[in-house]
C-alpha positions in Angstrom: 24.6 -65.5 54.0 25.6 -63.0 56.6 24.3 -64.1 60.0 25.0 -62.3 63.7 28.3 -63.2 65.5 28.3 -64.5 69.0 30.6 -65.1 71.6 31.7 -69.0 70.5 32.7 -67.1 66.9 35.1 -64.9 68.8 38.2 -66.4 68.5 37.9 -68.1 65.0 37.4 -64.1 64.5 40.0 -62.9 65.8 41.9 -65.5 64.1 40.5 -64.7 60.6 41.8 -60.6 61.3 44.9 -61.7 61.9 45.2 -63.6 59.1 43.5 -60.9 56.6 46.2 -58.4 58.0 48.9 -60.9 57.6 48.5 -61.4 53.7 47.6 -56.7 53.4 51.5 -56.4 54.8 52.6 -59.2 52.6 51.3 -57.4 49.5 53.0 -53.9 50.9 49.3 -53.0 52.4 49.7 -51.3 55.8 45.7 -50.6 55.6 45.3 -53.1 59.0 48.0 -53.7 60.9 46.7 -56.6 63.5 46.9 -54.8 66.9 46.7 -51.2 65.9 43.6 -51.6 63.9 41.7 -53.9 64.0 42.4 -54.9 67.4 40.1 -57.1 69.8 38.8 -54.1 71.8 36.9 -53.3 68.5 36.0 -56.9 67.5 34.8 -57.3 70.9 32.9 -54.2 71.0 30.7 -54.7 68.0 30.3 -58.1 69.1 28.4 -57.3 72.3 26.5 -54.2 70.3 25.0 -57.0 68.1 26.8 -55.4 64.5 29.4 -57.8 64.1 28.0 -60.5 61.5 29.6 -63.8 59.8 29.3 -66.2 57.1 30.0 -69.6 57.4 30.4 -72.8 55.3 30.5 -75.7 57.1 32.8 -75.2 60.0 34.9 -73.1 58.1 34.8 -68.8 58.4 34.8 -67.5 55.4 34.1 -63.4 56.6 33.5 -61.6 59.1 31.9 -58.0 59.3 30.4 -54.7 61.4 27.3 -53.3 60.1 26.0 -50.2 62.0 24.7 -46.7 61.8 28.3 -45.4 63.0 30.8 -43.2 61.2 34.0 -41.3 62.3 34.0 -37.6 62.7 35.8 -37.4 59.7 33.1 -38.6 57.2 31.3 -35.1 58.2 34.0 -33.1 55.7 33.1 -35.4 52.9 31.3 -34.0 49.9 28.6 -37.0 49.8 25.4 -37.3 47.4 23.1 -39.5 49.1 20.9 -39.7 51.6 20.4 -38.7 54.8 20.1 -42.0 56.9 23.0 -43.3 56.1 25.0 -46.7 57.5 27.8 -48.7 56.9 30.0 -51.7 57.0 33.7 -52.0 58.6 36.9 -54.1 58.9 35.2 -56.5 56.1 37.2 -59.2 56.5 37.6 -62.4 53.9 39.8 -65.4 54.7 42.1 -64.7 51.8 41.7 -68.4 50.2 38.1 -67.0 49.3 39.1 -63.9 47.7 38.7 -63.0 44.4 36.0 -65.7 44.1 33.4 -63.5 43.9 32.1 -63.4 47.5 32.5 -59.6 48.1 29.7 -58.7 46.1 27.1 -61.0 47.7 28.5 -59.7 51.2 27.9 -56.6 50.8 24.5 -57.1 49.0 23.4 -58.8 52.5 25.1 -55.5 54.0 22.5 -53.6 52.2 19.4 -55.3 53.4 20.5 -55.4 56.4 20.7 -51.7 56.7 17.1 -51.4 54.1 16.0 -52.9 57.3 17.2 -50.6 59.5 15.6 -47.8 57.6 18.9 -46.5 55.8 18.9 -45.1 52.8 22.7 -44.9 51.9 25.7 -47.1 52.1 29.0 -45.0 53.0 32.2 -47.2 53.2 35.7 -46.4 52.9 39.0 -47.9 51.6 43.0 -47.6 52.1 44.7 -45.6 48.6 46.7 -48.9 47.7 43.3 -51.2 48.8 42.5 -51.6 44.7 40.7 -55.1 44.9 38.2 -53.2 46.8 38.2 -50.4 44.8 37.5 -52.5 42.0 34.4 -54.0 43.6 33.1 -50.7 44.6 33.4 -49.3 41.3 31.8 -52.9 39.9 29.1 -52.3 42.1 28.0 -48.9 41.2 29.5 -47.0 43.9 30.2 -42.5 43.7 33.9 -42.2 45.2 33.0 -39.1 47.2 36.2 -38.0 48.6 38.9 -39.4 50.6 40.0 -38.3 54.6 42.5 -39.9 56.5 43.4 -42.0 59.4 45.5 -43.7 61.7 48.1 -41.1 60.7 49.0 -43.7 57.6 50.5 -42.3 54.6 47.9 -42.1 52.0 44.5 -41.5 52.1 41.2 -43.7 52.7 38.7 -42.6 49.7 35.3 -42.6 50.6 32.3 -45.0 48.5 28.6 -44.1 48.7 25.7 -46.0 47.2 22.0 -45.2 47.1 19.9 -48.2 48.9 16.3 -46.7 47.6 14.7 -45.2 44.5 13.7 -42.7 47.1 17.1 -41.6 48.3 17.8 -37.6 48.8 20.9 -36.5 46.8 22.7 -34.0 48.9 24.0 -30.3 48.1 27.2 -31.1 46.5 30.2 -28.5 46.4 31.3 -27.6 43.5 35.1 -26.6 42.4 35.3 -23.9 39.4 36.9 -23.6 36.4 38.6 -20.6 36.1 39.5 -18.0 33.1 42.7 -15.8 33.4 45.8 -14.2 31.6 45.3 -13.6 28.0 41.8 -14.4 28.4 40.9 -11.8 31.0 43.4 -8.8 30.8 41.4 -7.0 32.7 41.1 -9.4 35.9 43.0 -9.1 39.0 44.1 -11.6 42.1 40.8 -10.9 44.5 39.4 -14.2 43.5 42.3 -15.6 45.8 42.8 -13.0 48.4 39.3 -12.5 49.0 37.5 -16.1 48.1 40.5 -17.9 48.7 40.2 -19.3 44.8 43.3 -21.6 43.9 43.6 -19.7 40.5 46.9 -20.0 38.5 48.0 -17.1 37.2 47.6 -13.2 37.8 45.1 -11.8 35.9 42.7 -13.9 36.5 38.9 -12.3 36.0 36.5 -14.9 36.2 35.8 -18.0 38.7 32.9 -20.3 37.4 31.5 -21.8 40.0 28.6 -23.7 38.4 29.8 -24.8 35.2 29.0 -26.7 32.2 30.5 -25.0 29.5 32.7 -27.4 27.5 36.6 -27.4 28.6 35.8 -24.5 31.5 33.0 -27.4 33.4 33.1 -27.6 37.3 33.9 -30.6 39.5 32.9 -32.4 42.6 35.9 -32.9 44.7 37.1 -36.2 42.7 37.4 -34.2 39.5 33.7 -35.5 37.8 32.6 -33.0 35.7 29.2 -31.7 36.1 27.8 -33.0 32.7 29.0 -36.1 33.8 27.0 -35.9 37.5 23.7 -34.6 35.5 24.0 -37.9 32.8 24.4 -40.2 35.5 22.3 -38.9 38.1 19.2 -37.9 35.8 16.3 -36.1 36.7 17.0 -36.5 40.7 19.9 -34.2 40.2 18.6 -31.9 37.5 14.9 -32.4 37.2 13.7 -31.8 33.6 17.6 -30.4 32.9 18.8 -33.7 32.5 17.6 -34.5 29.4 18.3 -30.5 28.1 21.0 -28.3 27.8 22.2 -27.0 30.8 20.8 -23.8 31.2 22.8 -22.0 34.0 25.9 -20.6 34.6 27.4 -19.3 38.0 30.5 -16.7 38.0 32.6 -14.9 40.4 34.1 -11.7 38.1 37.0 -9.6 39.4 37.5 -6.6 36.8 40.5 -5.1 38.4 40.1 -2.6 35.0 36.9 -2.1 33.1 35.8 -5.1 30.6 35.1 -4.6 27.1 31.8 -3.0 26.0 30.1 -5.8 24.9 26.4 -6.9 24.3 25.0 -10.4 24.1 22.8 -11.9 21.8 19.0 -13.9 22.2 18.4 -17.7 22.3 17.0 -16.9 18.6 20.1 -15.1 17.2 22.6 -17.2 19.0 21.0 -20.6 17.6 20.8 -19.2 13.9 24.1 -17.6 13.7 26.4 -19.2 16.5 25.5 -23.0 15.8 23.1 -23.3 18.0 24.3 -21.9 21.2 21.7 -20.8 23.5 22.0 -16.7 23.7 23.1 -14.8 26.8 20.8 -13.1 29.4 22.3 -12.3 33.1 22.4 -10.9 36.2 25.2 -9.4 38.5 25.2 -8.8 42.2 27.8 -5.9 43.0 29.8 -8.2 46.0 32.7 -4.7 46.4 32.9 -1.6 44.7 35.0 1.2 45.3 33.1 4.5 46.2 32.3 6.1 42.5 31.9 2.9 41.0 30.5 3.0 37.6 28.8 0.7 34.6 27.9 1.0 31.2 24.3 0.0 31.2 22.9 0.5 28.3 23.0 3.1 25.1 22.5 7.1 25.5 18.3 8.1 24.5 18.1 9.3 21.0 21.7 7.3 19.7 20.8 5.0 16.1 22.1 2.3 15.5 24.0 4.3 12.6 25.3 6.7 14.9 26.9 3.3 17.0 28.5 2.1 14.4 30.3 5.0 13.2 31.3 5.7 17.0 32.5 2.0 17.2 34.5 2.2 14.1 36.1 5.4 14.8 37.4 3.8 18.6 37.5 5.8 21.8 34.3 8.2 19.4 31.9 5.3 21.3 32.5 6.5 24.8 30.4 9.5 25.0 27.5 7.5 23.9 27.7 5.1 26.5 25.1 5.4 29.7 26.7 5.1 32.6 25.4 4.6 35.8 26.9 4.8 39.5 26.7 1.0 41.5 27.6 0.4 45.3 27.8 -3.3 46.9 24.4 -5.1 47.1 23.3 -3.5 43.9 21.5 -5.7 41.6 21.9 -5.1 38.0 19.5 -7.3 35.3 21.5 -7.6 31.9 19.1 -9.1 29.1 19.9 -10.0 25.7 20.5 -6.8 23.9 21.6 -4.7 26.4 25.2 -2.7 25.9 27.1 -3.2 29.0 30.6 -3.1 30.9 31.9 -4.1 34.4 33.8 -0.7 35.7 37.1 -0.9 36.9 37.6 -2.0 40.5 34.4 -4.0 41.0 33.9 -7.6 42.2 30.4 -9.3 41.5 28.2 -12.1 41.4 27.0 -12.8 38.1 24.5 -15.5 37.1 23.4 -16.5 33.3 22.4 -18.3 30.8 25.0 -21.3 30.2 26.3 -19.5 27.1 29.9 -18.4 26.0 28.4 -15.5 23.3 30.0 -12.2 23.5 30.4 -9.5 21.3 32.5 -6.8 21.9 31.9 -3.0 20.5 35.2 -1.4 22.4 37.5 -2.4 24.2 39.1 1.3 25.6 41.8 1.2 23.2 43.6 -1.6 25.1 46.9 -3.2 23.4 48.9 -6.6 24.8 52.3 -6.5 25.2 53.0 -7.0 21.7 50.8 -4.2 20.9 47.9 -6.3 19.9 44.3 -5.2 20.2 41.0 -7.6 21.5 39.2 -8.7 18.8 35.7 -6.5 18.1 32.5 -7.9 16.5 30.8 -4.9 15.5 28.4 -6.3 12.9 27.4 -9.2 15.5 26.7 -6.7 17.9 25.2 -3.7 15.9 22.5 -6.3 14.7 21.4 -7.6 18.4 21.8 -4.1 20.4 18.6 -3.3 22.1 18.4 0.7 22.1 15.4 1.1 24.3 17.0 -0.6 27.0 15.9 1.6 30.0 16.6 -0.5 33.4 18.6 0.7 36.1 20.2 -1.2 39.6 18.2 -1.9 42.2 19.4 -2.4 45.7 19.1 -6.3 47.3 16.9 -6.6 49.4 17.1 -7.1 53.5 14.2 -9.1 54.2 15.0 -12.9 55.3 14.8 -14.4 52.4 14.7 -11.2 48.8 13.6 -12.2 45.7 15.3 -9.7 43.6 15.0 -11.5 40.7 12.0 -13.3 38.7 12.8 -13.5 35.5 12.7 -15.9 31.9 15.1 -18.0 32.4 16.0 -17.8 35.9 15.5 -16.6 39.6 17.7 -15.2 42.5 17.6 -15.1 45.9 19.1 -13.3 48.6 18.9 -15.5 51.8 19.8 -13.2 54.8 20.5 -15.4 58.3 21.0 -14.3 61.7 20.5 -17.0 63.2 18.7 -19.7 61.2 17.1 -19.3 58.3 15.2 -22.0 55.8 16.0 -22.0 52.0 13.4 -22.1 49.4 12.1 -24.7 47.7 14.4 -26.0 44.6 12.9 -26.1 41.3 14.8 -28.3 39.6 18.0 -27.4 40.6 19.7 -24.5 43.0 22.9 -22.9 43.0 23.8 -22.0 46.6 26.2 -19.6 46.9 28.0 -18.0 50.1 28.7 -14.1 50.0 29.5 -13.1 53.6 29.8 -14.3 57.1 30.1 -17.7 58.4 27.4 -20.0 57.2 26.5 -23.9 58.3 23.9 -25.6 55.8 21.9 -28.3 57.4 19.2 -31.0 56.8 17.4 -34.0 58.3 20.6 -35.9 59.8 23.4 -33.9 58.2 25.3 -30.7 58.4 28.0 -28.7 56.5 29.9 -25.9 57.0 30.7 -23.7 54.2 33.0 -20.8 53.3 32.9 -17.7 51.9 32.8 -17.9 48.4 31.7 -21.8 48.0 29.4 -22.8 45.6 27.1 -25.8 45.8 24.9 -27.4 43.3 21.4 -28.5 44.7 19.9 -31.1 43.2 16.3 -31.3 42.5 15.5 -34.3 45.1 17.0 -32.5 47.8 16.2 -32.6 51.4 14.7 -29.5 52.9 17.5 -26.9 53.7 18.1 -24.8 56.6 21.2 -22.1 56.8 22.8 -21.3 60.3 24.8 -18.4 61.8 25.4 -14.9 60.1 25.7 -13.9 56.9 24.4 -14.2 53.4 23.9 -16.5 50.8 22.6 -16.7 47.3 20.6 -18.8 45.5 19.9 -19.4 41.7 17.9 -21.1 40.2 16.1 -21.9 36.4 12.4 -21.3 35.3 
């Protein structure tokens, strides 16, 4: 259908624009406006760059349309999926007594082969806010909104379309935007998530960002609102490799314990699925981010304490305290926290905390805290008493310096400390990554694509990624599942 322009089609072009804007401002669409955009200094230049195309029937011009490899500096802020040769179309034009007559979608399946043939592997396109015909057609045709940006200092935003052109296509790191847990909920947070992360949390407490979420009600988002579960299901094993048909099996957090959590413990895959409906149990690991000099955690039980001994402590209160082992932590300190082990987050310290995609606590003590009302937290001392581990010995180890630290290698997942000065690749995903950024100022890059990234931002890398390279200074974390 779609065939190259030349110079005869110019005017009838020109003429079909005009008329396309004409009937936009009629409806109250100030997407074109005929001499500010489009204008014929555009039409004219992809004309003589040979990526201005028509169709015809008969004499009569029923579209007109640039295909090309060219994007405004804009698109580089977008969170996109796919590939990384990507083209386009613009100013799609259809002589408005063909619209709605289904010629859109065999248009811009021409578009596609066109660019197929030009080795692309992605289609990015975008569209005016109050543009819903096209919107309609993009969603009709499959199409991830990725975003919007904005131009032509117009009122509302352009939102950006992608689509995949190749069973081959490489789905791109993808930034993710947490769920957050605060007042009631975490008591014991504080407001560092914001001040030091720049988190948009709500309220003050708030302990706990989750950056990499698909626990139900608390999931994270790309930056149109789709929930992760949602990503995974429609982007199968590309995005998650064998995760997409499981349960998720990660979870990603930022904690800020402005006081000292609850003792708590956490139960196994085993005792979770029997007696918590089949939840998957809790192992994790924190990474000490700040910690005031002094900084303590409960890691584990005293030697020599039975489980008899706990209980009685537990029930009699603040009696538990002196049979808690406490250990001193300082930033970069590792700290590996399986199943079984009695622990709590000391007052004051900010960490990194990655785990099994699980929701399971129990709490022995919770330092005699009341609400408001003069309420206490809710304990679960029989839950915990039967999955405490009292042989639990471990104690933190510091992260390591070398370019790229494996401080962790363990059951159900991995973590690496990626160290740049200057550049800097990143290991190879196994079915999925979570890239996080802990300090400095960080660009992540692949073949024909870059991003820049903050401190504190999360990304979720899917299994059919692109080979990854960090730039500049600082550090960066990466997770990942057995």
């Amino acid at each position: 259908m779609l065939i190259k322009a030349t110079q005869a089609d110019f005017t009838p072009i020109c003429a079909l624009y005009q008329s396309v804007c004409a009937a936009m401002n009629a409806a109250g669409n100030d997407q074109w406006v005929w001499g500010d955009y489009p204008t014929e200094a555009f039409l004219q230049k992809s004309l003589e760059a040979g990526t201005l195309y028509v169709a015809r029937e008969g004499d009569a011009l029923l579209c007109a349309v640039t295909v090309d490899t060219n994007f405004d500096p804009e698109y580089a802020d977008v969170n996109w999926l796919f590939g990384v040769k990507p083209g386009a179309f613009h100013r799609l034009a259809i002589a408005p007594d063909q619209q709605g007559k289904g010629l859109g979608k065999k248009i811009i399946a021409d578009v596609c082969d066109i660019l197929r043939s030009h080795g692309c592997d992605t289609l990015r396109i975008d569209t005016y806010a109050p543009n819903a015909n096209a919107q309609k057609l993009y969603g009709a045709l499959g199409m991830r909104k990725a975003g919007e940006v904005r131009f032509f200092h117009r009122e509302q935003p352009f939102y950006c379309y992608e689509l995949p052109l190749t069973a081959e296509c490489p789905l791109l790191p993808l930034t993710m935007h947490p769920a957050f847990r605060g007042g009631k909920l975490t008591p014991w947070g504080g407001e560092k998530l914001r001040t030091v992360y720049g988190k948009p949390i709500a309220e003050v407490p708030t302990g706990e960002s989750l950056e990499v979420s698909c626990i139900p009600g608390l999931e994270s988002t790309d930056d149109t609102g789709v929930k992760l579960p949602e990503l995974i299901a429609k982007y199968g094993a590309p995005f998650a490799g064998k995760y997409a048909g499981e349960t998720f099996p990660l979870l990603l957090k930022f904690i800020d314990a402005a006081e000292s959590l609850s003792v708590q413990v956490h139960p196994d895959d085993s005792y979770a699925g029997r007696v918590e409906n089949g939840k998957l149990g809790k192992t994790e690991a924190w990474l000490i981010l700040d910690a005031p000099e002094g900084s303590q955690l409960v890691y584990g039980i005293k030697n020599g304490t039975t489980l008899a001994e706990l209980r009685t402590a537990c029930e009699a209160g603040a009696a538990v305290e002196k049979l808690l082992r406490k250990v001193d932590v300082k930033p970069g300190d590792v700290c590996f926290i399986p199943a079984g082990c009695v622990h709590a987050i000391g007052a004051g310290i900010m960490l990194y905390e990655i785990q099994q995609s699980s929701d399971v606590t129990y709490r022995f003590y919770d330092w005699d805290r009341v609400d408001k009302n003069g309420n206490r937290r809710e304990l679960h001392i029989d839950k915990a008493i039967d999955v405490t581990d009292l042989d639990f010995t471990l104690d933190p180890i510091p992260a390591g310096n070398a370019p790229v630290a494996r401080v962790l290698d363990e059951t159900y997942f991995t973590l690496d400390l990626i160290n740049v000065a200057g550049s800097q690749a990143v290991p190879a995903i196994n079915h999925f990554g979570l890239l996080t950024v802990l300090e400095g100022e960080l660009t992540l890059a692949w073949q024909g694509g870059c991003r820049k990234l903050a401190k504190g931002e999360s990304l979720y890398v899917p299994a059919a990624s692109p080979a990854l390279t960090l730039t500049g200074n600082g550090r960066a974390a990466l997770s990942m599942p057995r």
